[in-house]
N, C-alpha and C positions, 0 to 999 in steps of 0.2 A: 731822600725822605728821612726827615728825623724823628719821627715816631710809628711804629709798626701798630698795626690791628691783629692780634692773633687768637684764632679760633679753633679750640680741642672740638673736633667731632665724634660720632659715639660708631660705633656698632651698626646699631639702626639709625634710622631716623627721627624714630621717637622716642631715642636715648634724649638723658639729658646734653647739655651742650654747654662749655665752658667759653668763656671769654675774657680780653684783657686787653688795653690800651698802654703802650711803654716808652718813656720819651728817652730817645737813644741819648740823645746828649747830655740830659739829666739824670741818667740811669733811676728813672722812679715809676712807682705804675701813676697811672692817671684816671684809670679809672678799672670798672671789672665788672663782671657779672656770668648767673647764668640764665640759659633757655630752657623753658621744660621740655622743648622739641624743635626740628627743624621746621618747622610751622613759623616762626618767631624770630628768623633769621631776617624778618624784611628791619625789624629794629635795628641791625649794625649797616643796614646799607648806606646810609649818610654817616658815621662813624669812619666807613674805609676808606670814604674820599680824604683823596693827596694823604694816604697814609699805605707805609707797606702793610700788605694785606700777606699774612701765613697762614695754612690752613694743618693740624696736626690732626693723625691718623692712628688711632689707638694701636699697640705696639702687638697685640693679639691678631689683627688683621694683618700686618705685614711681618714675613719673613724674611730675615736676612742669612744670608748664605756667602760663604767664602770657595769658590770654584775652581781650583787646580786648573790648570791648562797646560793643552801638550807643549805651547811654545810660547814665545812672549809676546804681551795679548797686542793684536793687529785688526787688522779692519775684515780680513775674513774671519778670523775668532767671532770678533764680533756677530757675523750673520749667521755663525754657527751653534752660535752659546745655548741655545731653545735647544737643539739635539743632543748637546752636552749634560747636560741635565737633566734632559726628558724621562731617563731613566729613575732617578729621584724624587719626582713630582706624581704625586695622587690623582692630578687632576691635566685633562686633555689639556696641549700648549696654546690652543685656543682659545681657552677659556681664563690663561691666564695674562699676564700685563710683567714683563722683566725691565727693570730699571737697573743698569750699572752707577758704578760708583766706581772709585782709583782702582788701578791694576797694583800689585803688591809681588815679592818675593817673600819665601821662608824656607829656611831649611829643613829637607828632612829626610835621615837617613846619611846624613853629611851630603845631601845632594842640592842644589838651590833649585826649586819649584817657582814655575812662576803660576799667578792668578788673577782673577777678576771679584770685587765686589760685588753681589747685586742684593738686588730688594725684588721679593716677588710676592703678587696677590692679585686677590681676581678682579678682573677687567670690569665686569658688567657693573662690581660694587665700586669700583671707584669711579668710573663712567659717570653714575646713580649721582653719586657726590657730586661730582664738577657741575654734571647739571641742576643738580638742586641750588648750588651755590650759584650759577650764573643766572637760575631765575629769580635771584632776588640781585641781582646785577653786583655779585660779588665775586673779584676775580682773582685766584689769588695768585700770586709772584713766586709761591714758594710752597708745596705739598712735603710734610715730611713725618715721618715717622715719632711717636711723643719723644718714649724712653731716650731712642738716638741722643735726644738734645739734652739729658742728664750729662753733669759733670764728671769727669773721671780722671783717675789719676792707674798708672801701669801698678799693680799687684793688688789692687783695691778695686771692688765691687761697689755701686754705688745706687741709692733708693730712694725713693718717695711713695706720701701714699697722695691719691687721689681717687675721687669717687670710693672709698672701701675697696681700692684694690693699692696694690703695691705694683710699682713700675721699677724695674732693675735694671740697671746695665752693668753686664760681668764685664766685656772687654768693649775695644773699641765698635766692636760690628757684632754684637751680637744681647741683645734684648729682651725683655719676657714681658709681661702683666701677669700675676699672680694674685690668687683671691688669698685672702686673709688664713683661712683652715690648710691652706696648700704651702703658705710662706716656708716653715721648716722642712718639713720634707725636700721643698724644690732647693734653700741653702745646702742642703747638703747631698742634693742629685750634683747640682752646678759647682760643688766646694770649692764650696764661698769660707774662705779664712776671716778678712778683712772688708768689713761694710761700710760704706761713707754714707748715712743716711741724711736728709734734708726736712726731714717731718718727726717729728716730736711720739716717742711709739714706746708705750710699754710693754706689746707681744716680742717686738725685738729684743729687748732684754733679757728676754724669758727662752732664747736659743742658747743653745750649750754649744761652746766650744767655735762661738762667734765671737770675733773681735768689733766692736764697738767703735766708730770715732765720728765725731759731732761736735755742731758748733751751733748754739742758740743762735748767733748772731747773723749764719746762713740761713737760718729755717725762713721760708719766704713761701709763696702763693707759685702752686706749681711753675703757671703760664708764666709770671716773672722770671723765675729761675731757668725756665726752657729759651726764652726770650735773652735773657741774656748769651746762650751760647748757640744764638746764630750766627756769628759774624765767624767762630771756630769750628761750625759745621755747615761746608758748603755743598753738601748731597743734598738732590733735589729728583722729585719724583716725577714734577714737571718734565718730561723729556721726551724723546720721537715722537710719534704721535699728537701727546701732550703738551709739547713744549710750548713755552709762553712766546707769543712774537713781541717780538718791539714796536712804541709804536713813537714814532713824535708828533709830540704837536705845534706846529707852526702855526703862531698870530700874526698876520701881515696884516698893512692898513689898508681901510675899505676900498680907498681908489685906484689899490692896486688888485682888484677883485675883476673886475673889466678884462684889464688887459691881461689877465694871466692868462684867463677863459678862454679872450681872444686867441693867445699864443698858443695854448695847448689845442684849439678846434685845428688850427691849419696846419700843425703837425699832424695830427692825425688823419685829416686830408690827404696831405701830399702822400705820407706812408702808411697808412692801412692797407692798401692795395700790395704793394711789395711786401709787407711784412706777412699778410695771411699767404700770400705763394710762398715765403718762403718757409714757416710753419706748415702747414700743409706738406710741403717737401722733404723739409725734416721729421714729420711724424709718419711718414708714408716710409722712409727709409730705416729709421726705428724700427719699425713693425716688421721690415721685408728683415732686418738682420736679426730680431730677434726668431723669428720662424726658422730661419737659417741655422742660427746658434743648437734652436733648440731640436733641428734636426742629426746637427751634428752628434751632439752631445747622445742623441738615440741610437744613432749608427755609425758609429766611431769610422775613421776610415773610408766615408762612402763621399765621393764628389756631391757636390752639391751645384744643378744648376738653376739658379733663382725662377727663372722663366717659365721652367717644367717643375717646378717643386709641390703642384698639388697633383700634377701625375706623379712623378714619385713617391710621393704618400700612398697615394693610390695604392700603386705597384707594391710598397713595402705589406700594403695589407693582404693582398692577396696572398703574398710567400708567408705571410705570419698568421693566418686567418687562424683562428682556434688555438693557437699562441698564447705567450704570458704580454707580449706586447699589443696583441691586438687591438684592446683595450684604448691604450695610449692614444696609438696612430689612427684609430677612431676618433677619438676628441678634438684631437691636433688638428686633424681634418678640417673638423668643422670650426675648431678656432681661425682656421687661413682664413674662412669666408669672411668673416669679424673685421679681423685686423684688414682686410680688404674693402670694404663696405660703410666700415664707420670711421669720422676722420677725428683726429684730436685725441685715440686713445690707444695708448702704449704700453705692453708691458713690463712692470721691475725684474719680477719672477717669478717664475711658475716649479709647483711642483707637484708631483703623478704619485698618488696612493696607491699603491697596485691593488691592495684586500681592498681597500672599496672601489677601486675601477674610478678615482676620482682626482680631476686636475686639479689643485689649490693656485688662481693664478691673481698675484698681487696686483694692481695697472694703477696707469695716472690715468685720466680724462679729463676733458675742458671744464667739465661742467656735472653735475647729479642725473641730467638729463641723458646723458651720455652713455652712462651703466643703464641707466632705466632700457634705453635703446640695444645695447647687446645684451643683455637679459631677453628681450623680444626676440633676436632674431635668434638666439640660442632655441629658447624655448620652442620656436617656430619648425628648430630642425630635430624635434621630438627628444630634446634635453632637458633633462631636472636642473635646474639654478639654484642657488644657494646665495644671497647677497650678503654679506658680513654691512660693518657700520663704512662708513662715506667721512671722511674728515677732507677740509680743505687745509690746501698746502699752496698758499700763495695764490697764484691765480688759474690753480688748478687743482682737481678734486683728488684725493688718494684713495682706494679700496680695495678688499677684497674678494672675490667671487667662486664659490667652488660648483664644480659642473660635470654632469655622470649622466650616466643614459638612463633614464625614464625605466623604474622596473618592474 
């Protein structure tokens, strides 16, 4: 694509809303404007056709954070990072949405530390976004934070103003929004020596013991300047959950419309039948080894025989009854009947809150309809259900569900 659609969104909803048209190979805008509210987003929807579509997320709403790690960052780090941190977050980990960014060393201490990037803020408001944007059928390729995309050079701080605020970037990973009455105070919380500003500012002048450098010939319309330094900033807030799929689109000619039709019904003839037994097979053995795992993981050491494994639960409850695990092997219980009962749904991971007596259990399923259905039989065995949000993931549904006894 050689011209991107990029759109600064507010706060709210009924923030204002900034916009920009930028022809990459031209390096020039093409056009611009603003929204007095997301109401008025349905005007750029013929705009973003066959154009990259960016969506920037004012730099107040998203946090960036640079996270130490015990070791150097891996694919368990990764499933770990939420408990890592949790101690530093205001706000329940469920409430919030962690997007990584490159892994890094630094020294410190003469020791080399390694860590993780991320970006964190809340789920339900970014959520809010995606779907506002997608019901004016605009999708965008690329969510990213404003400030990030300010230019920067190593010992220099760097500015613009927009809307009456000022957007900063002190170093590579770390960003602010500032109102106007706050600007000095916050140069000199952040000491800021050296500022590359892009907007034209008499309060700036008016700081003491700020160095100054500027170029008229930079000063440009935020979204162009932000626009320019995509191609040098490839963080992307699009991810797990969020992540954009790919899609292609194939034009074949009409008279090959027939016979393709034809071709794909009698494969699916011949193998539909072998393919759901062996689906079915595989998701029956899924389930039997995940209960297994998760029996194990409970009682370290104990044999496990697959066949008697809901008598042994059993058994475990009666030695533990009034127990700190009681609790558990309660729930576990009644999760065997589930993964027994309903076909096409697997778990990723589960995890047991003990102070609330409550399982957190990740799953895939075939379909929406599928969670709807162990939600019932849950509830049915005198269970409180909790259903988090349902995303699909290819040709299966991803969710999570938390589940505790009725109090």
């Amino acid at each position: 694509m050689s011209e991107t659609l990029i759109i600064r969104l507010g706060h709210k909803q009924t923030d204002k809303l900034h916009w920009l048209i930028f022809s990459d190979a031209e390096q020039e805008i093409i056009a611009s404007g603003e929204l007095a509210n997301a109401s008025e987003l349905a005007s750029l929807t013929d705009k973003a056709d066959s154009r990259q579509l960016v969506a920037l997320l004012p730099a107040s709403d998203v946090q960036l954070k640079k996270v130490i790690l015990p070791a150097k960052w891996n694919r368990k780090l990764q499933q770990a990072l939420p408990y890592i941190i949790e101690d530093e977050l205001a706000c329940d980990l469920d409430d919030l949405f962690i997007a990584i960014d490159e892994p890094f060393q630094e020294i410190q201490n003469e020791e080399t530390k390694h860590g993780i990037k991320v970006a964190i803020l809340n789920k339900a408001w970014f959520e809010a976004w995606l779907e506002c944007l997608s019901s004016y059928e605009l999708s965008p390729q690329k969510v990213i934070p404003d400030a990030l995309l300010l230019p920067f050079e190593a010992d220099k701080a760097s500015a613009i103003s927009l809307d009456d605020n000022w957007l900063v970037k002190t170093n590579e990973w770390q960003i602010a929004q500032v109102e106007p009455i706050w600007l000095s105070a916050y140069i000199g919380a952040a000491n800021i020596e050296t500022l590359v500003h892009f907007s034209p500012s008499e309060q700036l002048s008016e700081i003491s013991n700020l160095n100054l450098v500027s170029n008229e010939s930079q000063f440009d319309l935020p979204l162009a300047i932000f626009t320019k330094q995509l191609t040098h900033n490839p963080f992307n807030l699009l991810q797990g959950d969020y992540q954009v799929k790919k899609q292609k689109n194939v034009v074949r000619p009409a008279w090959r419309a027939p016979a393709i039709a034809a071709s794909i019904a009698l494969l699916l003839t011949l193998g539909l039948k072998g393919f759901q037994a062996y689906q079915l097979d595989q998701q029956a053995n899924l389930a039997k080894q995940n209960v297994i795992d998760q029996y194990k993981s409970a009682f370290p050491g104990t044999k496990v025989r697959p066949h008697l494994i809901k008598k042994q639960l059993s058994n475990r409850l009666k030695q533990v009854e009034g127990g700190s695990d009681a609790g558990f092997l309660e729930l576990m219980n009644d999760l065997v009947i589930v993964f027994k009962e309903v076909d096409n749904f697997a778990p990723d991971s589960l995890r047991y809150d003990q102070k609330r007596n409550e399982i957190r259990l990740r799953a895939k399923g075939k379909d929406f309809q599928t969670f709807g259905k162990v939600k019932s039989i849950l509830e049915n065995q005198g269970l409180e259900v909790s259903q988090g949000s349902l995303n699909n993931d290819g040709d299966n549904v991803v969710g999570e569900i938390k589940i505790k006894r009725q109090s």
